[in-house]
FITIGU-362780 format. One record per residue: residue in one letter; x, y, z of N, C-alpha, C, O in turn. Coordinates in steps of 0.001 Angstrom, whole numbers, plus 500000, padded with zeros to 6 digits. Layout:
# residues N
aXYZXYZXYZXYZ;...
This chain:
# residues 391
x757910339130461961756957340111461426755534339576461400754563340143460899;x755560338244462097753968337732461817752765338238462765751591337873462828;x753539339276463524752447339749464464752066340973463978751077341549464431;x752638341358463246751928342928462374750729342609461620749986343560461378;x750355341331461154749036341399460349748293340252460940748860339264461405;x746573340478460893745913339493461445745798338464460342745642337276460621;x745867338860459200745905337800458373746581336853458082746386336184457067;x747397336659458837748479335726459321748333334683459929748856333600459667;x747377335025461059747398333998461957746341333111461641745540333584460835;x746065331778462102745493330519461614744127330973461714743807332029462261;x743199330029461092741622329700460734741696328301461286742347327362460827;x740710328325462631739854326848462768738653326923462476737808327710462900;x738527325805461480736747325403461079736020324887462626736524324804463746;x734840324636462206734155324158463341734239322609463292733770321804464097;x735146322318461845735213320941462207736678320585462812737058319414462803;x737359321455463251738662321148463412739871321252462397741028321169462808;x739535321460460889740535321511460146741108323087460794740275323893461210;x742593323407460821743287324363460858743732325059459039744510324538458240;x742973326259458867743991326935458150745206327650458460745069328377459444;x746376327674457921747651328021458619747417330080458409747557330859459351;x747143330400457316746473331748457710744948331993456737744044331206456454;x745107333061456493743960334220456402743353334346454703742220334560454270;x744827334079453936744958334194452708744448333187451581744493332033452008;x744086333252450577743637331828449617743852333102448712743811334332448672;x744174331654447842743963332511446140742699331488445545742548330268445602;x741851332621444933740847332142444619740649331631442964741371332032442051;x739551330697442807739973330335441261739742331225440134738688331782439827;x740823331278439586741332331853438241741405330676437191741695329567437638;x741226330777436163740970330061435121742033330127434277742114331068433488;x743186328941434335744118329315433205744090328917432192745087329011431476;x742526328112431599742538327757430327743155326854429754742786326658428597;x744241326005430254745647325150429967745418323805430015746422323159429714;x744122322927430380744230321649430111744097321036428733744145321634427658;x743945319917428919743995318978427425742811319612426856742219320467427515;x742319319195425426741272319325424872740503318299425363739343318573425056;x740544317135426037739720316202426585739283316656428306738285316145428815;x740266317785429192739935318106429974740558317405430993740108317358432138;x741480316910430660742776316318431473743400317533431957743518318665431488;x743810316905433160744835318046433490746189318071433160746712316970433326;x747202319240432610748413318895431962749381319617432393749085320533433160;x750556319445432087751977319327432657751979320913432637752740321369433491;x751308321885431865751816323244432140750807323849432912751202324916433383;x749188323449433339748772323670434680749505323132436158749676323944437067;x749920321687436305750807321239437310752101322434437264752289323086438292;x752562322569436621753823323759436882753428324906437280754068325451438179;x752215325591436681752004326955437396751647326605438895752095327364439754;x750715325287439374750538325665440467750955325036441362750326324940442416;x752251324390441137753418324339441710754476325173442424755077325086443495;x754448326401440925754881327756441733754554328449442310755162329195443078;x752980328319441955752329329691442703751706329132444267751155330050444875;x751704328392444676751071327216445879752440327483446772753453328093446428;x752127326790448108752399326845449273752902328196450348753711328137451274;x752173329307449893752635330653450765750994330573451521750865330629452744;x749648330416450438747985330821451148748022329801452172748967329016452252;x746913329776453054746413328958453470745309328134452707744884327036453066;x744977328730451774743658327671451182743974328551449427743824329724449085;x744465327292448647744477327702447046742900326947446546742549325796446808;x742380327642446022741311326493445396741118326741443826740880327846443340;x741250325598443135741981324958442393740229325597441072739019325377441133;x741277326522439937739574326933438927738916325477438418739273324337438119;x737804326234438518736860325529437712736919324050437366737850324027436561;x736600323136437459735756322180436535734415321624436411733593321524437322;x734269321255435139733002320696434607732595319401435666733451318691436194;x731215319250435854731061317501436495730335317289435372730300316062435278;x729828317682434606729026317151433412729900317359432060730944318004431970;x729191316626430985730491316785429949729564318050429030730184318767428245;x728183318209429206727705319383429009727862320602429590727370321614429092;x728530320606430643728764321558431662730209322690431351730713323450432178;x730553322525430168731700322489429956731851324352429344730988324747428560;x732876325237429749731949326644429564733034327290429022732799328492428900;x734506326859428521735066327118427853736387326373427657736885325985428714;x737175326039426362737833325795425921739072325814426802739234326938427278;x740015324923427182741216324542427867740599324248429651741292324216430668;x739202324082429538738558323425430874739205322370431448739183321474430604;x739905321903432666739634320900432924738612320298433130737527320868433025;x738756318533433596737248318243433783737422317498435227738519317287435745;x736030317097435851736280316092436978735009315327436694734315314815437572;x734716315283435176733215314519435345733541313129434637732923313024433577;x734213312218434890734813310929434848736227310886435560737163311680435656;x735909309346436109736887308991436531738035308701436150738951308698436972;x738308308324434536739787308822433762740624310294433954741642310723433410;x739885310756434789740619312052435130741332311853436202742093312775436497;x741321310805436970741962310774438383743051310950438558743529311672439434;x743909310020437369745377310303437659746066311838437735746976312276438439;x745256312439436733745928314078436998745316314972438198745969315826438796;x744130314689438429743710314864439687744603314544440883744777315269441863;x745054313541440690745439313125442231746840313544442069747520313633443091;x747363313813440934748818314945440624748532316221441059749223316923441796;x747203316539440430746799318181440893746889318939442417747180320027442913;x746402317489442823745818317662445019747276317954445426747628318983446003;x748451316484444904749546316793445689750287317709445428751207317865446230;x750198318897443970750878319262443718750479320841444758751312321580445283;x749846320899444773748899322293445465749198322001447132749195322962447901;x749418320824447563749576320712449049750985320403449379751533319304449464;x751608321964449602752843322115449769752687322853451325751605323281451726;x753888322919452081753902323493453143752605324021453373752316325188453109;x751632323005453971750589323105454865749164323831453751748009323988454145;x749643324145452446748518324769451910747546323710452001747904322541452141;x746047324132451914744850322883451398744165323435449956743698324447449434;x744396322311449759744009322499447869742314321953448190741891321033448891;x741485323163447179740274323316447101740098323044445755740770323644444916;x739129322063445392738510321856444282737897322763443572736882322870444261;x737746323530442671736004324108442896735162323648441830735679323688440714;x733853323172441918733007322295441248732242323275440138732059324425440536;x731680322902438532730329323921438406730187322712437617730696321591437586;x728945323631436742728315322954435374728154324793434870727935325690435685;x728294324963433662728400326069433045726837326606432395726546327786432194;x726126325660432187724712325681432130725003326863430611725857326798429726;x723844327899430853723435328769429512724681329485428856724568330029427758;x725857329473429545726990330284429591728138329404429145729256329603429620;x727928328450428268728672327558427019727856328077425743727016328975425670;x728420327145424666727625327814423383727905326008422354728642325190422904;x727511325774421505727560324175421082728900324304420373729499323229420374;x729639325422419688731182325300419470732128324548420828732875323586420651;x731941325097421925732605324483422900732071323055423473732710322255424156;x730643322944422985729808321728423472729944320609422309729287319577422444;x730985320813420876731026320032419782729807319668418828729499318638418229;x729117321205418952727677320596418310726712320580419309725694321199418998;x726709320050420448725643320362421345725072321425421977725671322425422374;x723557321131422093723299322779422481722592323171424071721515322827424559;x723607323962424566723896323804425949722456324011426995721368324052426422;x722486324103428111721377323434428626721561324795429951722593325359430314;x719858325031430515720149325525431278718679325740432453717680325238431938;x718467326193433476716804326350434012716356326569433270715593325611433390;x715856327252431985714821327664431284715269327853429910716491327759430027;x714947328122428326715208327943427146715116329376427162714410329846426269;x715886330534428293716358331763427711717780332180427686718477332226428699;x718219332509426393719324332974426499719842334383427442719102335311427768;x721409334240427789721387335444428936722359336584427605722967336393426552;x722085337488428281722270338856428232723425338995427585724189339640428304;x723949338687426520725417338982426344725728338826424884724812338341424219;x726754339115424294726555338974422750726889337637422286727804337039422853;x726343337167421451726304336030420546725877334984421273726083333867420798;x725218335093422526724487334354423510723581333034422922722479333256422420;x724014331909422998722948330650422356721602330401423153721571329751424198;x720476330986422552719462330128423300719626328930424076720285328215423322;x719402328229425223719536326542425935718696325961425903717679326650425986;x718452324560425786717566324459426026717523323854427373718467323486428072;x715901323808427677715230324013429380715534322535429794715009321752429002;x716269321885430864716781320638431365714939320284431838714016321039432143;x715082318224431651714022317899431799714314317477433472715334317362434152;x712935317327433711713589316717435357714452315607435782715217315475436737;x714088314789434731715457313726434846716895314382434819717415314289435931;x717648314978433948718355315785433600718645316540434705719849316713434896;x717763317124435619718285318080436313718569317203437420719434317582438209;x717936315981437642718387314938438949719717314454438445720482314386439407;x720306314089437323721290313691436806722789314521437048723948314110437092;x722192315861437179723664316761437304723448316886438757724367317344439435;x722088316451439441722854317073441072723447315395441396724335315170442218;x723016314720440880724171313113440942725529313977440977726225314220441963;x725781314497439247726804314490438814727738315494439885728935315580440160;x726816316006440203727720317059441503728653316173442632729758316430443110;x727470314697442910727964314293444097729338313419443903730192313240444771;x729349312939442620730067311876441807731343312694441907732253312330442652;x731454314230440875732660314968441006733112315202442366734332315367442353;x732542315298443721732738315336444921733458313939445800734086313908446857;x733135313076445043733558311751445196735036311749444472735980311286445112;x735208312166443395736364311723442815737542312443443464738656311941443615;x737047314115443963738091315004444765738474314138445930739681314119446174;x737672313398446721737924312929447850739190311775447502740319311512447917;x738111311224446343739374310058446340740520310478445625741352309589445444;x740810311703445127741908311906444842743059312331445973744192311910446207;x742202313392446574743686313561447722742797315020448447742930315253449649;x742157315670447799741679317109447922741300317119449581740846316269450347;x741748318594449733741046318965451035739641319071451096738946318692452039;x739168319708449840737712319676449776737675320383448541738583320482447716;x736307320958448493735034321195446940734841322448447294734770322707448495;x734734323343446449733906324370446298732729324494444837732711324271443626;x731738325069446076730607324598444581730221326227444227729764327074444994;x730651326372442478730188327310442040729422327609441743729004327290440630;x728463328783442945727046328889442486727002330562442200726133331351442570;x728113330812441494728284332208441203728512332645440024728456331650439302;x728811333845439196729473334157438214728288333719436760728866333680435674;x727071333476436734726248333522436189725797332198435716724689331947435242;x726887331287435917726927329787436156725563328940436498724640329548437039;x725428327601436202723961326825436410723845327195437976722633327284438169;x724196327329438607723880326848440026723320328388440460722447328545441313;x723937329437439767722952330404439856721833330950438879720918331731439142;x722171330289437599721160330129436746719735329636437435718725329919436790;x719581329008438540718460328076438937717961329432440122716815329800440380;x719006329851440563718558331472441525717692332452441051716841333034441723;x717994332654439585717589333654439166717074334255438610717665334581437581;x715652334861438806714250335046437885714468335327436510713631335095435637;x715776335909436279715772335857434984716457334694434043716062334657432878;x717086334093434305717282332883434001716633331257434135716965330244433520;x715659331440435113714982330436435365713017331321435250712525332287435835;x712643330658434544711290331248434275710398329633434744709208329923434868;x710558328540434943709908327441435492709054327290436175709201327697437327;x707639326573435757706594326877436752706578325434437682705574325325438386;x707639324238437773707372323139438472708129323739439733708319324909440064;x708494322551440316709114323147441545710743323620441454711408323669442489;x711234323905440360712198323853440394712626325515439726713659325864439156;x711474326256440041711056327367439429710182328179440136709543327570440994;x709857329886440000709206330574440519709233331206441732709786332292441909;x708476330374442855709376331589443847710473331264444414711070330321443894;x711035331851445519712530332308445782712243331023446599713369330534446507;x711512330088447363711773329272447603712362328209446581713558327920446640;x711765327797445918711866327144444338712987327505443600713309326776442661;x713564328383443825714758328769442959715879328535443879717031328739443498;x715596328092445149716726328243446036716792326109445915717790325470446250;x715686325563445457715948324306445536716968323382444642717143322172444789;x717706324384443516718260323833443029720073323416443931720672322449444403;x720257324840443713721585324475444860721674323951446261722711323673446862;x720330323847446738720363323060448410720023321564447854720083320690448719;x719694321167446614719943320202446179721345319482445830721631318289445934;x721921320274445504723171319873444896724448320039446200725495319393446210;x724062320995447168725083320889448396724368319371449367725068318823450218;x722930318876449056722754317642449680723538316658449384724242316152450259;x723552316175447975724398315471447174725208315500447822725296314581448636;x726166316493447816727155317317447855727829316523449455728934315989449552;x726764316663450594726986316554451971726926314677451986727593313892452659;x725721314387450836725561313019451419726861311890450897727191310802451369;x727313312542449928729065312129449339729610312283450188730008311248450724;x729900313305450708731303313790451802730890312135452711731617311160452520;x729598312043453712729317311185454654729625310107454362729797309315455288;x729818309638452959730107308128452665731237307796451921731186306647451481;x732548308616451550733319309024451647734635309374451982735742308909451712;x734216310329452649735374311450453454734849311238454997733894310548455354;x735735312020455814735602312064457171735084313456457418734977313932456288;x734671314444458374734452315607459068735783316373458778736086317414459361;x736470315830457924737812317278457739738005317511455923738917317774455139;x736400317200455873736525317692453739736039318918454354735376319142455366;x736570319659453435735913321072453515734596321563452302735152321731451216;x733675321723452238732648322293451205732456323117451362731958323309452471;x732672324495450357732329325889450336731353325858449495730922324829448974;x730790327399449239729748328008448327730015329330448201730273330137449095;x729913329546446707730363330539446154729351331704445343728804331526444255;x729298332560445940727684333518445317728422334722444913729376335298445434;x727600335001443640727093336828443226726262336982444183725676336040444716;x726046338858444679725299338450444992723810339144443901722750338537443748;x724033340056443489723492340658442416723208340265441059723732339158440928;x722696340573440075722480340778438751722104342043438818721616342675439754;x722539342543437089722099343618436675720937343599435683720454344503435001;x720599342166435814719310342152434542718207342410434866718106342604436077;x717023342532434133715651342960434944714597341609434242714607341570433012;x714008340891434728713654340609436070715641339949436299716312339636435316;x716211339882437802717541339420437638717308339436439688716456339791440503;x718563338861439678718884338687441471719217340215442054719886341195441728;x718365339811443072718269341308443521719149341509445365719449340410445832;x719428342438446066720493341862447468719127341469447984719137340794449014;x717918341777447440717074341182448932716770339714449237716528339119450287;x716874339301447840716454337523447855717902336786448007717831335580448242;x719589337519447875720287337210447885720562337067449361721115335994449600;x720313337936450594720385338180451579719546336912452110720018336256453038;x718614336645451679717703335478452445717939334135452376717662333275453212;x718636333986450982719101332718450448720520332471451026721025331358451171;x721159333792451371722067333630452399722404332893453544723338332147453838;x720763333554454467720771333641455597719906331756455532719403331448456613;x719790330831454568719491329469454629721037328376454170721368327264454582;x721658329275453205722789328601453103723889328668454037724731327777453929;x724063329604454992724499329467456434723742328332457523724197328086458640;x722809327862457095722634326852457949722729325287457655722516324267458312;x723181325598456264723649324328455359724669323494455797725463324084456529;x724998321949455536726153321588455745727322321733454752727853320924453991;x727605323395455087728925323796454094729938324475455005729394324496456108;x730937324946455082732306324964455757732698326525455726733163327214456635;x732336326907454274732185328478454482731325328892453375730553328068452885;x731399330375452828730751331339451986731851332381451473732518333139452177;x731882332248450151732850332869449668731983334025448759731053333815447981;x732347334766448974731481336326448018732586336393446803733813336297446765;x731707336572445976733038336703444234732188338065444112731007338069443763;x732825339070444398732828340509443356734126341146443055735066340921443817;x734313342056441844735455342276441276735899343667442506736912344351442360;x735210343796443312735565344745444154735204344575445459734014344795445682;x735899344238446416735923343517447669734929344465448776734300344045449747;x735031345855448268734197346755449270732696347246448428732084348247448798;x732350346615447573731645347558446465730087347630446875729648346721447580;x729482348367446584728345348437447383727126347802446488727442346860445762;x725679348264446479724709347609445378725046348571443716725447349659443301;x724561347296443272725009347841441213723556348813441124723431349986440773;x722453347738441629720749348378441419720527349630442029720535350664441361;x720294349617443461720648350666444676721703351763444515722657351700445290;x721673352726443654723043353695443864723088354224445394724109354348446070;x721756354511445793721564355365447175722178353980448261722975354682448884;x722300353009448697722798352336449723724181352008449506724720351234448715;x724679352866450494726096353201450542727260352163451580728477352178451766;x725983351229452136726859350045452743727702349089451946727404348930450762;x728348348673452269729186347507451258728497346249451263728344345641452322;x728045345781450109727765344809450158728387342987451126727661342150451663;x729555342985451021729937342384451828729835342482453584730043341461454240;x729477343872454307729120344093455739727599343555455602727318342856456575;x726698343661454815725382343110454657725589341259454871724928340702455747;x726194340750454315726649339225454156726624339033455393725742338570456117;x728131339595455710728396339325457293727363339717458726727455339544459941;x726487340258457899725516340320459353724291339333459100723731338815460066;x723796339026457537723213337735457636723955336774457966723319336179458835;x724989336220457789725600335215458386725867334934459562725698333739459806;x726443335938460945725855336166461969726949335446462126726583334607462948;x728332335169461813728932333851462809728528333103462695728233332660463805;x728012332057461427727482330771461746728517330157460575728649328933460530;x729202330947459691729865330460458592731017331758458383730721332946458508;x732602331152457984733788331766457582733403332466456941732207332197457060;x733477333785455808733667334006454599734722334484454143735564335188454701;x734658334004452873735949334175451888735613336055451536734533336511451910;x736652336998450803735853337944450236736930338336449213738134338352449466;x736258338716447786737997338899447155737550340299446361736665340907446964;x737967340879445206738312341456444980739226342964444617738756344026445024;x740346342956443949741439344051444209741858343926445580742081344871446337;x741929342984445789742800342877447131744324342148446604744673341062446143;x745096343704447051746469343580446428747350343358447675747734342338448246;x747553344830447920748574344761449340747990344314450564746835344167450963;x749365344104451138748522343490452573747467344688453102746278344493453354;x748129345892453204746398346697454072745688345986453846745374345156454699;x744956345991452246743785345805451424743842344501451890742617344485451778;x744102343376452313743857342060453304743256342229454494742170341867454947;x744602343144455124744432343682456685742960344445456904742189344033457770;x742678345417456182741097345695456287740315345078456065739286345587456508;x740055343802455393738704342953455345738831341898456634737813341337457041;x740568341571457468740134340918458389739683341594459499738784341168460224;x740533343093459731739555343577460780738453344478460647738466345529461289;x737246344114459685735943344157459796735534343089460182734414343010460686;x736388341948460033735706340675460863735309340172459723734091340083459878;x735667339623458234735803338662457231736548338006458167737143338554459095;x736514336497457863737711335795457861738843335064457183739791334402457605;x738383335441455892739382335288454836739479336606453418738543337107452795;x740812336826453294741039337513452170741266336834450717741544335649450898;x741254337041449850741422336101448327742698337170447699742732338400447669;x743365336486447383743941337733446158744371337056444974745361336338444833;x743408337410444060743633336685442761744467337353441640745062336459441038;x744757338624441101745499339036439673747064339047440730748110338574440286;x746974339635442082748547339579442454749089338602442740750318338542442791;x748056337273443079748257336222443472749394335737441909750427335107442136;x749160335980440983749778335745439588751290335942439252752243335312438794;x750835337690439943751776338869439519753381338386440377754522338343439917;x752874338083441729753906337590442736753214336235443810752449336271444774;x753894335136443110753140333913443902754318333783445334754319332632445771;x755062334524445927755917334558446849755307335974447739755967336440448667;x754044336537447342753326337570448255753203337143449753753814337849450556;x752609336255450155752745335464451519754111335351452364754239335741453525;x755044334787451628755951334478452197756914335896452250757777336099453103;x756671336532451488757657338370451422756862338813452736757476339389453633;x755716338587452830754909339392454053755324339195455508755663339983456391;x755179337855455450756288336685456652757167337177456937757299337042458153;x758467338104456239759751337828456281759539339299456195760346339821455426;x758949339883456585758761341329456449759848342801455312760377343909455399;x759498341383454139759933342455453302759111342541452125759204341948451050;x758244343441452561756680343561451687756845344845450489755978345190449686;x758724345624450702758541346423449572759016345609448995758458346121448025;x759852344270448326759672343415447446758724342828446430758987342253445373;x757350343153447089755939342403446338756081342960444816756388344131445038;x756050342851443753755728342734442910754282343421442583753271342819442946;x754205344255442130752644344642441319752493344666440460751361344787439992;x753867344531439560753411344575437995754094343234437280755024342695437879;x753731342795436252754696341777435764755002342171434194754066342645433549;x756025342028433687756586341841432058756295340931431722755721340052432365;x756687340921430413755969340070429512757738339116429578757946338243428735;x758618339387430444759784338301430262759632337631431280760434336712431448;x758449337876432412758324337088433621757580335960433404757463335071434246;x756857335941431864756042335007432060755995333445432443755120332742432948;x756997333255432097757656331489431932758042331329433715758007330388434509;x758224332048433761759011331900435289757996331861436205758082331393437340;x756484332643435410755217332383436766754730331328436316754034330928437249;x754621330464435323754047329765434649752989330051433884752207329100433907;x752656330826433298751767331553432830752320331598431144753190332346430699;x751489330511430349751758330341429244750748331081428598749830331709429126;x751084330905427064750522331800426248749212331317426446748707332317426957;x748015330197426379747161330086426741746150331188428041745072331778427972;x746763331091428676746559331647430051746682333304429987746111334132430696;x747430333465429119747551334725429013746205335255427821745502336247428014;x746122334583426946745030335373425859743854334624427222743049335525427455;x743684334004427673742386333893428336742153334938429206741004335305429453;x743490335647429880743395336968430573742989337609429828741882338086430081;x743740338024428332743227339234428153741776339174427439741219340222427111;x741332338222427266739777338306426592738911338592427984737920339310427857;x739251338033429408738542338231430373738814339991430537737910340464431225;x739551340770430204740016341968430589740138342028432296739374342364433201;x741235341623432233741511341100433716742858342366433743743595342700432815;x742816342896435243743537343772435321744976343593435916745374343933437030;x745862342792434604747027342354434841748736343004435069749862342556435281;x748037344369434861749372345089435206750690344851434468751823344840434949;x750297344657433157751265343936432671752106344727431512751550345240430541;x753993344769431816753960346078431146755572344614430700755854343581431308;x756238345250429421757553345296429329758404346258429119758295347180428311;x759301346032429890760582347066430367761224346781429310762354347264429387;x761060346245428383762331346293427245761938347538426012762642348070425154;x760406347712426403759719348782425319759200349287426526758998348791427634;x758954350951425782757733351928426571756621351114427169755923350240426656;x756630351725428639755939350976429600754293351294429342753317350746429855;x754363352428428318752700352813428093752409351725427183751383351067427356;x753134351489426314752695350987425250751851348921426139750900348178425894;x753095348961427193752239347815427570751189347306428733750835346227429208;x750908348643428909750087348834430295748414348130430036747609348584429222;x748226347218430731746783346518430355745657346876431463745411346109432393;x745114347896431309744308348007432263742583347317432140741543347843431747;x742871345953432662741648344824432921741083344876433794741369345612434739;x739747343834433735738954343998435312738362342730435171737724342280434220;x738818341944436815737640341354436715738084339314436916737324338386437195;x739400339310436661740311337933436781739184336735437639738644335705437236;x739153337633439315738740336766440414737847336348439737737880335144439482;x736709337180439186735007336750438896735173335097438098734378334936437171;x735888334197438318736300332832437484735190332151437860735014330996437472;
């Protein structure tokens, strides 16, 4: 049955790594490490089960700074006492041919000093963002801001030496790395601020790092992605036109691909009601073929795969079904795709690995988990969320 879908068949980078297909599950946040940010025995089990059907799992979130830290059950990769579970994490994710993806941030304005133990979190500029109970940051000095694009290269160092296929650097989801993008979050008049050149220097800083680690290192088969919104809805906020340009420079970067995070894989502009293109066909024509992209949201069934590869994406993400049924890949293979799973009970949970942690972190994200039990009225447990991938 592997010739019925294009998403099946392999991905070569331009450096030669082979992906075996089309598919990745993208990072989801299960909230489940130590309170020190170790990684622990009931993250290794979920993604144990849910690993080896994608071609590329990449592995949620961690901190490289110990300020960077953006919510509670974080792992971390910003010391090297983390290695040993790290280098449990890489092998546990690289099962039948999958490649386990890191993905890197610093959480910048979007922590609060409860999660920072008293400290008060840090970000481009001393404004708080848009959201309730939002902590003012304060504005990183330039030392400080040379210190975390270190800290970028350091966490990039430790993936390597753990086992990882490669890094993904989160410069999405409202996170520092787009904090430094975005007029409304960065108000700075040095260079690290103001115009769209200047705002673009923070993350081509941190993918340098980023590249000059891999070179001393790793060999030509680490993989480094980048991960963008491409919008805000704030005013002054990121708009598609400066997103489109900053695009069309991070395609010429030394990175491996471009992964788009929106909660809706076809969705068009939030600002713009009148432009009725999808935001993602805009991407793909700044990018031009010079870089893969990832694209995720509500991408459940295979169609909803099958149509983003033949517009010519080259990768699909599927993150809440990726949960729901971690054997989606391999049912597709074996062409028995009315098997997939779309919904899960609340008696499946243990069996996906999906502990109670993981689960209240879903439902505070209002993530659209489909989640009903058959032992009671199915209304009563119907969760209609949004939003899981955006991690």
């Amino acid at each position: 049955m592997t010739e019925k879908y294009n998403f099946l068949k392999p991905y070569t980078f331009k450096n030669g790594v082979t992906i075996k297909n089309r598919i990745v599950i993208p990072p989801m946040t299960e909230a489940a490490a130590l309170e020190n940010g170790a990684v622990s025995q009931d993250e290794l089990r979920y993604f144990n089960i849910h690993t080896g059907g994608v071609g590329m799992f990449i592995i949620p979130t961690m901190n490289v700074s110990d300020d960077g830290k953006g919510f509670e059950g974080e792992p971390s990769v910003a010391s090297d006492k983390f290695m040993p579970g790290l280098k449990k994490l890489a092998s546990t994710v690289q099962q039948n041919g999958t490649k386990a993806i890191l993905q890197i941030f610093h959480a910048g304005r979007m922590s609060n000093s409860k999660i920072l133990r008293g400290v008060q979190p840090v970000s481009a500029s001393a404004v708080a963002a848009l959201r309730p109970n939002a902590e003012t940051p304060r504005e990183l000095t330039e030392a400080e801001i040379e210190q975390i694009i270190d800290d970028f290269g350091q966490a990039t160092r430790r993936a390597i030496q753990a086992g990882f296929d490669g890094i993904e650097l989160h410069g999405a989801n409202t996170y520092l790395m787009q904090q430094f993008f975005s007029p409304h979050s960065n108000r700075r008049t040095d260079q690290w601020g103001g115009s769209l050149e200047n705002r673009m220097r923070f993350p081509l800083a941190v993918i340098k790092s980023v590249h000059d680690t891999v070179e001393k290192y790793a060999d030509d088969k680490f993989i480094v992605g980048y991960r963008i919104s491409p919008e805000e809805i704030e005013e002054p906020g990121i708009r598609l036109a400066d997103t489109l340009k900053f695009i069309d420079v991070l395609a010429d970067q030394p990175i491996n691909y471009l992964h788009v995070s929106m909660g809706y894989a076809w969705r068009t502009s939030l600002n713009d009601k009148s432009d009725d293109e999808p935001i993602i066909l805009k991407i793909k024509n700044a990018v031009n073929g010079r870089l893969p992209i990832i694209s995720v949201g509500s991408v459940e069934k295979p169609a909803d795969a099958e149509k983003l590869i033949n517009a010519g994406i080259d990768f699909a993400a599927i993150g809440r079904e990726s949960i729901r049924d971690p054997k989606w890949v391999q049912k597709v293979e074996l062409g028995q795709e009315n098997s997939i799973r779309y919904q899960m009970s609340l008696a499946e949970l243990d069996e996906l690995g999906v502990n109670s942690a993981f689960l209240d972190f879903l439902y505070a994200l209002h993530a659209d988990l489909h989640l009903v039990d058959y032992d009671q009225p199915k209304d009563d447990f119907d969760k209609q969320l949004d939003g899981v991938e955006g991690n």
